[in-house]
NUMIKE-323498 format. One line per field, with one value per residue: residue number from 0; residue in one letter; x, y negated, z negated of N, C-alpha, C, O in turn. Coordinates in steps of 0.02 Angstrom, whole numbers, plus 50000, padded with zeros to 5 digits. Each point is the difference from the previous one (the first is absolute). Layout:
% residues N
nr = NUM:...
rest = A:...
n_u = X:...
n_v = Y:...
n_w = Z:...
ca_u = X:...
ca_v = Y:...
ca_w = Z:...
c_u = X:...
c_v = Y:...
c_w = Z:...
o_u = X:...
o_v = Y:...
o_w = Z:...
END
This chain:
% residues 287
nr = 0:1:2:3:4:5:6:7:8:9:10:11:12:13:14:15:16:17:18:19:20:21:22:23:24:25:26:27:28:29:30:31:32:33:34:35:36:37:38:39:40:41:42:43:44:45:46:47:48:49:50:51:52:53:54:55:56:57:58:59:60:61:62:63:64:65:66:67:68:69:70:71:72:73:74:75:76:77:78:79:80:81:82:83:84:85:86:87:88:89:90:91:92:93:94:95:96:97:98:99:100:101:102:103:104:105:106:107:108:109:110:111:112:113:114:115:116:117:118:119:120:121:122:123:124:125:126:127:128:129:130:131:132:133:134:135:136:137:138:139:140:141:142:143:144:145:146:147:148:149:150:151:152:153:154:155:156:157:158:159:160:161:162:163:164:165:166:167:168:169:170:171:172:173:174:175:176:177:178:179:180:181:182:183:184:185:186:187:188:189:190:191:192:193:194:195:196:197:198:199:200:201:202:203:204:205:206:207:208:209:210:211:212:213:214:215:216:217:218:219:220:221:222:223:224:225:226:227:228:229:230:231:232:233:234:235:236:237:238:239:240:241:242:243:244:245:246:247:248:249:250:251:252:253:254:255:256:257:258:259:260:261:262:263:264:265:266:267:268:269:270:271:272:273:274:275:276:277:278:279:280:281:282:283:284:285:286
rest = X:X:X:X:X:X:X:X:X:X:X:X:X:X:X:X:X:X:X:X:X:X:X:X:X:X:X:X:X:X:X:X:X:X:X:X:X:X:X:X:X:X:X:X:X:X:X:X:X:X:X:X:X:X:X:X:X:X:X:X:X:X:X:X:X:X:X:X:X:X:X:X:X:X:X:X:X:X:X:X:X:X:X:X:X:X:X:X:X:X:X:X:X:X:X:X:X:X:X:X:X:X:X:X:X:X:X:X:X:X:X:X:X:X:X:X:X:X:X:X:X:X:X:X:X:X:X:X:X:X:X:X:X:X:X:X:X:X:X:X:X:X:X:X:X:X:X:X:X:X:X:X:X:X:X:X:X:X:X:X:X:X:X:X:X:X:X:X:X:X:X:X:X:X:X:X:X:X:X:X:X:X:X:X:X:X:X:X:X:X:X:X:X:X:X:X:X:X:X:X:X:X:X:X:X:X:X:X:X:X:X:X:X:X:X:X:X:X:X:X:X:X:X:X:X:X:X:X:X:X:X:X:X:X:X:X:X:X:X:X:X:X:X:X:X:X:X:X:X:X:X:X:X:X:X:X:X:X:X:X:X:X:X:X:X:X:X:X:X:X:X:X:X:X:X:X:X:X:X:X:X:X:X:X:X:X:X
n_u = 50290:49964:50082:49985:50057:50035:50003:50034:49921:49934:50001:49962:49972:49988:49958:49975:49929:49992:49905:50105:49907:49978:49924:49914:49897:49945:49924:49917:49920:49967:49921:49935:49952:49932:49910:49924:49945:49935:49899:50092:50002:49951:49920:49939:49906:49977:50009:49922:49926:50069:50070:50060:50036:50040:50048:50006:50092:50007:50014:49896:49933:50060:49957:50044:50098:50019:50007:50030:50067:50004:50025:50093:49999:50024:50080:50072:50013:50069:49882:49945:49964:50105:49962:50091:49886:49982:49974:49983:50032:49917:50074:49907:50064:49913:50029:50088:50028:50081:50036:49934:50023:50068:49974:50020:50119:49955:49915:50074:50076:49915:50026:50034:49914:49961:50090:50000:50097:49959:49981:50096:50084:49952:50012:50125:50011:49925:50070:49954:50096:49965:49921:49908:49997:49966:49880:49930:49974:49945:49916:50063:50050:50077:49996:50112:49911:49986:50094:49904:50063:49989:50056:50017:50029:49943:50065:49892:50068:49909:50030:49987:49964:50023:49932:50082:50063:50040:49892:50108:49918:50069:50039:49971:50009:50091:49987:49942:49912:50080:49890:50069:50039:50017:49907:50079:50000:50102:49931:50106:49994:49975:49958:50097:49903:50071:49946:50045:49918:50071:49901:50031:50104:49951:49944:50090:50114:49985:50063:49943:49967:50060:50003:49985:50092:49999:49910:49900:49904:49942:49922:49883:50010:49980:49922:49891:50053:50040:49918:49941:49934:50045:49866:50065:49983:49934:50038:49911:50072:49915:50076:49982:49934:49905:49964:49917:49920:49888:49927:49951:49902:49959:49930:49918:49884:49951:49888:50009:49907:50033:49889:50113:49975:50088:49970:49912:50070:49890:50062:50081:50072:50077:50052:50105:50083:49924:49883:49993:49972:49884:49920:50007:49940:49905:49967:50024:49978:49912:49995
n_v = 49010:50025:49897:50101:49920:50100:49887:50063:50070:49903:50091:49885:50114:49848:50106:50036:49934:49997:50023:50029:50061:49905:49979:50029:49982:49936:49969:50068:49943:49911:49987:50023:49916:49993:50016:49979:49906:50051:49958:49971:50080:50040:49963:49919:50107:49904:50063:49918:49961:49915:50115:49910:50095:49901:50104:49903:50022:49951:50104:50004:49916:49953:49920:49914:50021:50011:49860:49920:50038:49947:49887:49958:49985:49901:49967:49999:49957:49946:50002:49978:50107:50038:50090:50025:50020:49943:50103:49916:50103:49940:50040:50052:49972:50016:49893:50005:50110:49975:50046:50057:50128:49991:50038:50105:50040:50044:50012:49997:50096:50059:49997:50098:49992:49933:49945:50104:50039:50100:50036:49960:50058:50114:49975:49965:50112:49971:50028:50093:50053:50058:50078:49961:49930:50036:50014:49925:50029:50093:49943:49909:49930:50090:49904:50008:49934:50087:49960:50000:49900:50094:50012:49985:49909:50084:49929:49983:50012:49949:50112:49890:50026:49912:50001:50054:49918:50124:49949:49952:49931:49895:50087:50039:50121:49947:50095:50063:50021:50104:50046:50086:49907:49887:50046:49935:49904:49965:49880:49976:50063:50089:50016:50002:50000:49929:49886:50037:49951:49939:49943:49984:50077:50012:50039:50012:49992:50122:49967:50089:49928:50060:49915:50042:49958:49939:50083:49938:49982:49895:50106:49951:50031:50111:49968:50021:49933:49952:49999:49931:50026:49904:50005:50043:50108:49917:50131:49906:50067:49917:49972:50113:49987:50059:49983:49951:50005:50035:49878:49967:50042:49931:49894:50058:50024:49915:50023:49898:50044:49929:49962:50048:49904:50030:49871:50004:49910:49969:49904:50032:50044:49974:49955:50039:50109:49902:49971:49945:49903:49934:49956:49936:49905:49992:49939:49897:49896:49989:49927
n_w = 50617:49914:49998:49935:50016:50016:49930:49896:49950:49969:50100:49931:50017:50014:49989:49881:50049:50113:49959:50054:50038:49975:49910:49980:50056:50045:49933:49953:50061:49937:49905:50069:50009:49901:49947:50050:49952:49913:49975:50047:49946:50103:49931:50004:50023:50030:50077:50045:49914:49941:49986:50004:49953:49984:50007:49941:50083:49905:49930:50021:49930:50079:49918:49983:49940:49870:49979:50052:49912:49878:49981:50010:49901:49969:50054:49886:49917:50077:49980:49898:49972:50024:49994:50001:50000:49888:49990:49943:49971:50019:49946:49973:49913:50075:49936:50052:49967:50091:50078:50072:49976:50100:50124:49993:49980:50119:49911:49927:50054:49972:50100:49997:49968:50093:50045:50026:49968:49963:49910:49959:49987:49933:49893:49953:50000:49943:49908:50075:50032:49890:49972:50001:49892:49880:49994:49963:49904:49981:50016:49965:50105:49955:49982:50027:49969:49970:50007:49901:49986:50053:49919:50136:49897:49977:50073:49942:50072:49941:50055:49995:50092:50061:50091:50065:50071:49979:49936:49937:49963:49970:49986:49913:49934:50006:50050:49935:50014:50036:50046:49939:50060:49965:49968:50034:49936:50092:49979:50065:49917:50079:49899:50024:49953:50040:49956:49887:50034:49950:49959:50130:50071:50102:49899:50100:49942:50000:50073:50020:50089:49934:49950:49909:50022:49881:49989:50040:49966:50014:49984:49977:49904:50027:50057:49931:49969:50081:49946:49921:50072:49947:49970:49967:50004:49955:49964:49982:49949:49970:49916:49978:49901:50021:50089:49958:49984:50068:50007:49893:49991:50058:49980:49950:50069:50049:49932:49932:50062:49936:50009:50012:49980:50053:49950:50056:49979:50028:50036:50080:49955:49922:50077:50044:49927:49944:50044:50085:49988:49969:50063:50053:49953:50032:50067:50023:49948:50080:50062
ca_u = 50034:50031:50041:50026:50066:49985:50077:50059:50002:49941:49944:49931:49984:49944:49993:49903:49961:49943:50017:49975:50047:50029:50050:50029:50048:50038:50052:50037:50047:50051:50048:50036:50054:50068:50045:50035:50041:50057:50049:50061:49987:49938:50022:49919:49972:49935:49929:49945:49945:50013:50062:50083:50043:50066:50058:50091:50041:50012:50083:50033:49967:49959:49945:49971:50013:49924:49933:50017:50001:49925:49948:50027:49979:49919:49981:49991:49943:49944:49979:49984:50037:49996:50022:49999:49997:49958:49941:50000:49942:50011:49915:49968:49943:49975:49963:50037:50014:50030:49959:49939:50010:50021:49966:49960:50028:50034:49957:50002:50045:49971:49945:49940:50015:49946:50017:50089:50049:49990:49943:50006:50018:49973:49926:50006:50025:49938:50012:49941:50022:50068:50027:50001:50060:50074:50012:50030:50074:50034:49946:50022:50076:50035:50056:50020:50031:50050:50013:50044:49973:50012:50053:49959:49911:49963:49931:49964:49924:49960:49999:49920:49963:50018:49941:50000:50049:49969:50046:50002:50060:50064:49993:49999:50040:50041:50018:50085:50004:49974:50029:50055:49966:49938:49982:49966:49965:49978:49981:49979:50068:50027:50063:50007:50032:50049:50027:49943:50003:49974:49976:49922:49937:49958:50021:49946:50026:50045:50058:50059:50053:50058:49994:50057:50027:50051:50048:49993:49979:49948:50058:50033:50015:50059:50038:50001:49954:49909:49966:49973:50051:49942:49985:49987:49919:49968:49930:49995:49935:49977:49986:49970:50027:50048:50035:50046:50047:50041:50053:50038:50039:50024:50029:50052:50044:50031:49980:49949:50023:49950:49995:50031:50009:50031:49964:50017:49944:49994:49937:49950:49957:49963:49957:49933:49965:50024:49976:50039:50082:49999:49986:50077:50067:49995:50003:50056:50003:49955:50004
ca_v = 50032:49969:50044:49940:50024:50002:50004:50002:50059:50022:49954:50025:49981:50016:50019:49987:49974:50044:50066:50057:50029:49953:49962:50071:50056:49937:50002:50061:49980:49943:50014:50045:49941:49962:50074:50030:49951:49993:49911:49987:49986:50034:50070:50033:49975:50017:49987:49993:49990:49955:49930:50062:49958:50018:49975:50016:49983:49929:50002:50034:49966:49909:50003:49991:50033:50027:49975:50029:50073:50032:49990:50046:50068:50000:50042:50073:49994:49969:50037:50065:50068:50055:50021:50056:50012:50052:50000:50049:49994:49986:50024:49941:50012:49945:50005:50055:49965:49941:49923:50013:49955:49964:49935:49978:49966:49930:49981:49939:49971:50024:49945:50035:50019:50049:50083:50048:49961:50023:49978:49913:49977:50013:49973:49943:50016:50014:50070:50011:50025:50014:50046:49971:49960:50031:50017:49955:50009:50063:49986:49965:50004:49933:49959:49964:49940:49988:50039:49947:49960:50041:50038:50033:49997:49973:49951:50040:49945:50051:50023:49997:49922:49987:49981:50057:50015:49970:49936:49965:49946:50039:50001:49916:49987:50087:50040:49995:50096:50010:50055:50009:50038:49973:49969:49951:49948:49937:49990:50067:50027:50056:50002:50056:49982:50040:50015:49966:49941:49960:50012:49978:50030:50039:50082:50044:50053:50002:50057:50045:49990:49921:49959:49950:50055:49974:50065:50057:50056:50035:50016:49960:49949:50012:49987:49921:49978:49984:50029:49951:49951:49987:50034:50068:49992:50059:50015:50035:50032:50027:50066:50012:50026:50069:49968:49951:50061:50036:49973:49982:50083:50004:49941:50021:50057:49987:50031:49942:49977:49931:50003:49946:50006:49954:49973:49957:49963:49932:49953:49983:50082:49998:49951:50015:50008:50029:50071:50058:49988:50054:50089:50028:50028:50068:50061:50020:50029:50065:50038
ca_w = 49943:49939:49974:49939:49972:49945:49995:50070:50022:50018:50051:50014:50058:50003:50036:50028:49917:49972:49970:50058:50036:50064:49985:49948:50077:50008:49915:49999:50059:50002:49963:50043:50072:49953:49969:50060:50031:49936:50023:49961:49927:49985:49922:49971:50042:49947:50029:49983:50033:50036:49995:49952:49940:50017:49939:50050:49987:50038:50027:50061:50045:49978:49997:50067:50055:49996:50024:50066:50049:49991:50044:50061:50007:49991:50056:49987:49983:50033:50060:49967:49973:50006:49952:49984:49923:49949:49997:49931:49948:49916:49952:49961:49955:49976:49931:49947:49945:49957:50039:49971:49941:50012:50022:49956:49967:49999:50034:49979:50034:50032:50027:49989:49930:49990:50061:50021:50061:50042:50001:49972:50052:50059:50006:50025:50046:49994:50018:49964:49924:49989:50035:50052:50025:50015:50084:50023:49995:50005:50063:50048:49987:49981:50002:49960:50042:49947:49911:49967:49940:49978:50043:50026:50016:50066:50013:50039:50028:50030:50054:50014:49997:49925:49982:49970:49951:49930:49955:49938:49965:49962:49925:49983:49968:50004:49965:49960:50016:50065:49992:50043:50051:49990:50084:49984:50060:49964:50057:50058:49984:49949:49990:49955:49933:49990:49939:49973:49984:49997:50066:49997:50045:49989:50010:50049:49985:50008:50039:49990:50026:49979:50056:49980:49991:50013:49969:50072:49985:50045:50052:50075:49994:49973:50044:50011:49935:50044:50048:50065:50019:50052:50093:49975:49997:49938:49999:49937:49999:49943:49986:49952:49945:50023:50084:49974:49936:50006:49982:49960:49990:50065:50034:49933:50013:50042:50049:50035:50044:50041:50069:50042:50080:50030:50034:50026:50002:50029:49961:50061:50006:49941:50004:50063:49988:49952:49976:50035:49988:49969:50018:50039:49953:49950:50030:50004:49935:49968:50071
c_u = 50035:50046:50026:50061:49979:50062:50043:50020:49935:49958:49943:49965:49906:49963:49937:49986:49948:50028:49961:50051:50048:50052:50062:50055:50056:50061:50026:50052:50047:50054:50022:50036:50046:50035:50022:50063:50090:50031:50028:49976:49941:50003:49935:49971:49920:49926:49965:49938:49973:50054:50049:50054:50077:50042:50079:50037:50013:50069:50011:49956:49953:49945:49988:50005:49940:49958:50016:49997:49931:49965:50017:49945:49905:49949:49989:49921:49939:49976:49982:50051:49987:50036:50022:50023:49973:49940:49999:49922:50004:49942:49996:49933:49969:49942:50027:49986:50045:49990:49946:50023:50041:49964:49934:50003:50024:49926:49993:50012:49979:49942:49942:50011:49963:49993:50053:49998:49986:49907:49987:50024:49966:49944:50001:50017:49931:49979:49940:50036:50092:50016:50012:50039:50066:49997:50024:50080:50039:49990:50057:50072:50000:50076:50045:50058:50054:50019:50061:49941:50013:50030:49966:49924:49979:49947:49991:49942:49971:49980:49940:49971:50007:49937:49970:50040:49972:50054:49954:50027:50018:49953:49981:50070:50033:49992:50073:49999:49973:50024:50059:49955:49931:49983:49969:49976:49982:50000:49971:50058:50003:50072:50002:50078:50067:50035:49928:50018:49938:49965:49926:49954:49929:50021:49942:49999:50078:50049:50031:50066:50043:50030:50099:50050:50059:50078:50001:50022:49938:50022:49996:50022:50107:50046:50002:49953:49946:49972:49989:50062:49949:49998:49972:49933:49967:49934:49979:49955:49962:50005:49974:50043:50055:50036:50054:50046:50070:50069:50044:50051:50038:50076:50068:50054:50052:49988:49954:50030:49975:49990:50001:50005:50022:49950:50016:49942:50015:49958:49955:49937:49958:49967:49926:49949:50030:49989:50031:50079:50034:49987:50076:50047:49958:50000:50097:50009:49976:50046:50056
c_v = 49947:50029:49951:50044:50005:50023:49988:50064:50029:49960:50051:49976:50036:50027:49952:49980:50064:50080:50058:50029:49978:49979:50067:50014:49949:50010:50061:50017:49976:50058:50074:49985:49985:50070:50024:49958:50003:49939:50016:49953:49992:50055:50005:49960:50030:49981:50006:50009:49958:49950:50053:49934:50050:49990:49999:49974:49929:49985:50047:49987:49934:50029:49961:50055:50070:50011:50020:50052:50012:49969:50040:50060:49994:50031:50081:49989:49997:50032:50062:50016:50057:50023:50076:50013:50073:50010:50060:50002:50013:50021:49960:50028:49930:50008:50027:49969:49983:49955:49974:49956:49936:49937:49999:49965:49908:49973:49931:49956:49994:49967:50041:50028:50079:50061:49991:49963:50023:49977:49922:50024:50016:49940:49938:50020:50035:50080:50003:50041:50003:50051:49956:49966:50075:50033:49949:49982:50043:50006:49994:50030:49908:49974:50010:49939:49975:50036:49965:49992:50049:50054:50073:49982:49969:49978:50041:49979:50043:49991:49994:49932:49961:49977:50078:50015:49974:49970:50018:49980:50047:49983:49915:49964:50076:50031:50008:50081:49989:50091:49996:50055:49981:49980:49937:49966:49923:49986:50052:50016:50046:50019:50069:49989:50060:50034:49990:49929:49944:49977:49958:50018:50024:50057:50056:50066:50008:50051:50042:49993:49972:49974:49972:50059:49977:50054:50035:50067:50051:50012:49963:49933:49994:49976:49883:50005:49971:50028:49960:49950:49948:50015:50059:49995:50068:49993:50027:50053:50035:50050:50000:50019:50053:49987:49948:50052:50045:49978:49985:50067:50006:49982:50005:50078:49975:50032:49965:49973:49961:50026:49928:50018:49965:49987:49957:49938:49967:49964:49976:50054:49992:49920:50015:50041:50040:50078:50049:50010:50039:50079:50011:50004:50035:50055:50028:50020:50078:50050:50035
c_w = 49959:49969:49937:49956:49905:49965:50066:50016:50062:50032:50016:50055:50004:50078:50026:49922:49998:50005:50068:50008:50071:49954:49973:50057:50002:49959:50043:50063:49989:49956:50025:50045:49958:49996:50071:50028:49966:49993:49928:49939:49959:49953:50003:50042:49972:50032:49942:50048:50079:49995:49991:49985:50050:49943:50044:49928:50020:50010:50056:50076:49969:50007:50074:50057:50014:50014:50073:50014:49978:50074:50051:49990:50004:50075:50005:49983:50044:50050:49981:49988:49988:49946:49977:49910:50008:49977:49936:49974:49923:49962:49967:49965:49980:49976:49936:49916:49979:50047:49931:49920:49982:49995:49926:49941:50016:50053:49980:50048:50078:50042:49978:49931:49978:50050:50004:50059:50069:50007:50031:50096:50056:49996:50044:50074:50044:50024:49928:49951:50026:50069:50080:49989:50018:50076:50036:49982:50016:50093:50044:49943:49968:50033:49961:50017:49922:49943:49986:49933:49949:50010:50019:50036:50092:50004:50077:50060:50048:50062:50028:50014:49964:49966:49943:49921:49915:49981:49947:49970:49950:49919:49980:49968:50012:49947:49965:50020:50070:49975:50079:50075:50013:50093:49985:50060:49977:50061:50049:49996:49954:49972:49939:49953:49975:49940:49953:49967:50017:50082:49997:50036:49967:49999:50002:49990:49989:50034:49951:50017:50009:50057:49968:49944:49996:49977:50068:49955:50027:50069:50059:49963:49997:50062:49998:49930:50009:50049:50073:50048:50059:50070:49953:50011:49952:50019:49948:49992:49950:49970:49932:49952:50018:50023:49956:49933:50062:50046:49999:49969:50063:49985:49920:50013:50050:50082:50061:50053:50068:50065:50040:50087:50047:50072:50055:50001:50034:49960:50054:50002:49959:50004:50049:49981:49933:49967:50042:49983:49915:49990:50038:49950:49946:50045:49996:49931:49983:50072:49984
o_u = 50035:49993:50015:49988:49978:50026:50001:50051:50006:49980:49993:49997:49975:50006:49989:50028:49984:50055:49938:50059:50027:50058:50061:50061:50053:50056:50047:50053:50048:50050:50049:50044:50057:50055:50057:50047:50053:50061:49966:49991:49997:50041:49998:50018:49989:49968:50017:50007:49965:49997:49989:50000:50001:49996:50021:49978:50003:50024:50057:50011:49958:49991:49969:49960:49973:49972:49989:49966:49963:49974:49958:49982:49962:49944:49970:49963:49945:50044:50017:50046:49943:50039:49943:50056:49998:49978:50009:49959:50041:49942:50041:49949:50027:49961:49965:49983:49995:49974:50013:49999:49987:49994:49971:49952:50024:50011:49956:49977:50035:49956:49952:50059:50004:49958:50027:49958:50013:49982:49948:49959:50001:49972:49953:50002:50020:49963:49998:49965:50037:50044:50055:50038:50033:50052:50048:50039:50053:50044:49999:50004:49973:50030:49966:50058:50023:49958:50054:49955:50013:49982:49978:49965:50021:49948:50038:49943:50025:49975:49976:50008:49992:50005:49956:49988:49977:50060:49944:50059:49981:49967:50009:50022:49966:50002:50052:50059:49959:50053:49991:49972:49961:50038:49944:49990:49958:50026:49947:50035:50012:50048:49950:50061:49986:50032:49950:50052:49947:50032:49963:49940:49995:50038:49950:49953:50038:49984:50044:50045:49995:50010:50035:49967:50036:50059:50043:50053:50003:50038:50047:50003:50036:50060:50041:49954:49954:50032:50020:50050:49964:50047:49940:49977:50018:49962:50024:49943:50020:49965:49996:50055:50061:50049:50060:50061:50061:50050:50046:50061:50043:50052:50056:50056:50051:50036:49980:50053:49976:50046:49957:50013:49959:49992:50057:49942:50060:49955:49945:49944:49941:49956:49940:49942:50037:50040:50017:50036:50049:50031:50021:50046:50039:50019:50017:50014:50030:50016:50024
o_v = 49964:50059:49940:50056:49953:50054:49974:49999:50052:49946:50055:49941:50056:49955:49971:50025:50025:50015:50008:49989:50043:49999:49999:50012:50018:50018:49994:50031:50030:50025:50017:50041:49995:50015:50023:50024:49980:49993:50019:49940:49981:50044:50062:49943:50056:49958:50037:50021:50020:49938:50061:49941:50058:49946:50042:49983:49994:49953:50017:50028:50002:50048:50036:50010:50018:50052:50060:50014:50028:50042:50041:50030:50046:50026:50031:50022:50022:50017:50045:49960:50013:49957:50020:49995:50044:49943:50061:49955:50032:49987:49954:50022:49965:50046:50008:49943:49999:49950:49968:49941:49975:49961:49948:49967:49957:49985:49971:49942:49969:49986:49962:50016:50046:50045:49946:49971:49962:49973:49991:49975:49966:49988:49985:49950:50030:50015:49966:49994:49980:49982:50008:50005:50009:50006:50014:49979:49976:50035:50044:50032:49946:50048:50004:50008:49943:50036:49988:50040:49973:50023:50037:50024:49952:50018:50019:49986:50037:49945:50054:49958:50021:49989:49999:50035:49946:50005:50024:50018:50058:49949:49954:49944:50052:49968:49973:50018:49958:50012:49964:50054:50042:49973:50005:50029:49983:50037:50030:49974:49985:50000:50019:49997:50054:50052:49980:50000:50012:50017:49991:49984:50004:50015:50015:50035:49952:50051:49973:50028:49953:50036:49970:50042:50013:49982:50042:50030:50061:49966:50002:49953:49952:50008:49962:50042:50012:50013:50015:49973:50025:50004:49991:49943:50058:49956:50053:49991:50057:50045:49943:50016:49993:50000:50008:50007:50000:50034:50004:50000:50044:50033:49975:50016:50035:50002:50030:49969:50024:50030:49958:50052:49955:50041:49977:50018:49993:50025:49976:49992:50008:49994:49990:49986:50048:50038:50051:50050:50034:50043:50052:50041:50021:50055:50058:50059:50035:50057:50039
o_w = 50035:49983:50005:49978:49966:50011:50056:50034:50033:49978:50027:50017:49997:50041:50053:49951:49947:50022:49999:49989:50035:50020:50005:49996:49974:50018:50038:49995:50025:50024:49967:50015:50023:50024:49997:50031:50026:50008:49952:50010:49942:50012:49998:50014:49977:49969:49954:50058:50046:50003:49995:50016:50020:49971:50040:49945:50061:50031:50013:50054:49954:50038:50039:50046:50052:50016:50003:50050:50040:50037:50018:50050:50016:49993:50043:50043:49983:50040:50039:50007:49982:49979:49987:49974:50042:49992:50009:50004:49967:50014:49996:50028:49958:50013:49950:49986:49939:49976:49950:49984:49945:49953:49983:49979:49963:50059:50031:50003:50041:49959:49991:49993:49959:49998:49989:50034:50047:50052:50032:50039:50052:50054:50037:50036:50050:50047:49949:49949:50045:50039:50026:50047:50051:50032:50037:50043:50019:50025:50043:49948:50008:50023:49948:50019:49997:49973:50026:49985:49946:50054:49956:50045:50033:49973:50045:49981:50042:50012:50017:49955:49943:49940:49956:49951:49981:50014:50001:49996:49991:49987:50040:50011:50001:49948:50020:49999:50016:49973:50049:49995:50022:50040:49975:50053:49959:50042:49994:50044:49942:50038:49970:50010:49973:49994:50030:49968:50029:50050:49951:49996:49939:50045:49967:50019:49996:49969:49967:49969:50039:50049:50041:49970:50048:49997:50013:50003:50003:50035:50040:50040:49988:49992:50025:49998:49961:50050:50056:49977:50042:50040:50007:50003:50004:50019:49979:50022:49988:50023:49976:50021:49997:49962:50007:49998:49994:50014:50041:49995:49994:50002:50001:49981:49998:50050:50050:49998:50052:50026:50008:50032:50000:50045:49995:50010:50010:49967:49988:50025:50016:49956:49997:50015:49996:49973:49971:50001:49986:49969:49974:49998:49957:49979:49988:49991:49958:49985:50041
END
């Protein structure tokens, strides 16, 4: 592990250079050992993919002294994990028309100029059409090993071999428009776009479902203004025109209401055998 002081409020701490779920658990271990530990002048604790960033106070503990209780703790991490999260599902209208008209306005920008984003990715990913990549996406659970870069947004990593796992690169040049609630994908990392703005994923579609809620006005959002917190796990699942209208009419009446479920995971379970491991947590999701 690598640790580099950034300023004098902030230690970044590198887990792993490469990007799994070993490294994700790790991070996510440690920085639960911090938040459980309460070391005295610690204010924001922030997992990522493969690393987390600590924020303190440097008037109520030396930065050396820091560095110590963090290593003290790197053993939370080590020897698998277990975990007790969440397992949500999410609709998703993919192919839609503002995805759709979007990415079409910015094909300039684009490695393929000449197919949708969804087309450009099932092809490099060697899925014979569109309908077969989104089974392959909607197919398995996702991760969420972070939220951040944007306020709410989750990076998402997908639950499956990684010789399985789809990739695609990011836009050539970003977009200046992302529609709000966009399912995107850069590298092997899904993410859903919280607000509308500017952006370079591939776009696969998009959720009825707000994910970010800084009035907590929607009704599960009224208790935390974000939805995701990392460990969480999504399942996406295709729906159509209708299905997506009724919604959104849902989710305005205040009548929408996520099917969430409290899981238990192991990452040992899920190394040994990933397809079963998944069938156990949809089954807990649908059961």
């Amino acid at each position: 592990m690598r640790y580099t002081f950034g300023g004098d409020e902030h230690v970044f701490v590198e887990v792993d250079e490469a990007m799994s779920l070993e490294a994700f658990f790790r991070s996510l271990s440690i920085t639960n050992a911090v938040r459980d530990s309460r070391i005295r002048g610690i204010t924001e604790i922030c997992p990522a993919n493969a690393s987390f960033q600590i924020k303190f106070d440097p008037d109520l503990i030396a930065p050396d002294d820091l560095l110590k209780e963090l290593r003290s703790l790197e053993g939370a991490g080590a020897g698998g994990a277990e975990l007790k999260t969440r397992i949500l599902e999410m609709p998703v209208f993919y192919d839609d028309p503002w995805t759709r008209e979007t990415l079409m306005r910015f094909r300039e920008r684009h490695q393929d100029p000449q197919a949708t984003d969804l087309e450009y990715t099932a092809r490099i990913n060697g899925y014979p059409d569109v309908p077969s990549l989104i089974a392959a996406h909607a197919g398995s659970p996702w991760f969420v090993s972070m939220v951040g870069f944007v306020a709410g947004l989750p990076f998402l990593y997908q639950m499956v071999e990684r010789d399985k796992q789809i990739q695609a690169p990011k836009y050539l040049r970003p977009r200046t428009d992302t529609p709000k609630l966009t399912i995107g994908h850069g590298g092997c990392f899904g993410a859903i776009y919280s607000v509308r703005g500017a952006g370079g994923y591939q776009m696969f579609g998009i959720t009825p479902m707000p994910i970010y809620d800084p009035a907590q006005e929607i009704s599960y959002l009224r208790d935390f203004m974000v939805l995701f917190r990392p460990g969480d796990i999504v399942k996406f699942r295709p729906v159509g025109r209708d299905a997506y209208d009724a919604a959104v009419e849902e989710v305005e009446a205040g009548r929408f209401s996520p099917l969430i479920r409290e899981v238990d995971f192991s990452l040992a379970a899920f190394q040994a055998d990933p397809a079963g491991t998944n069938a156990a947590l949809l089954e807990v999701l649908h059961g």
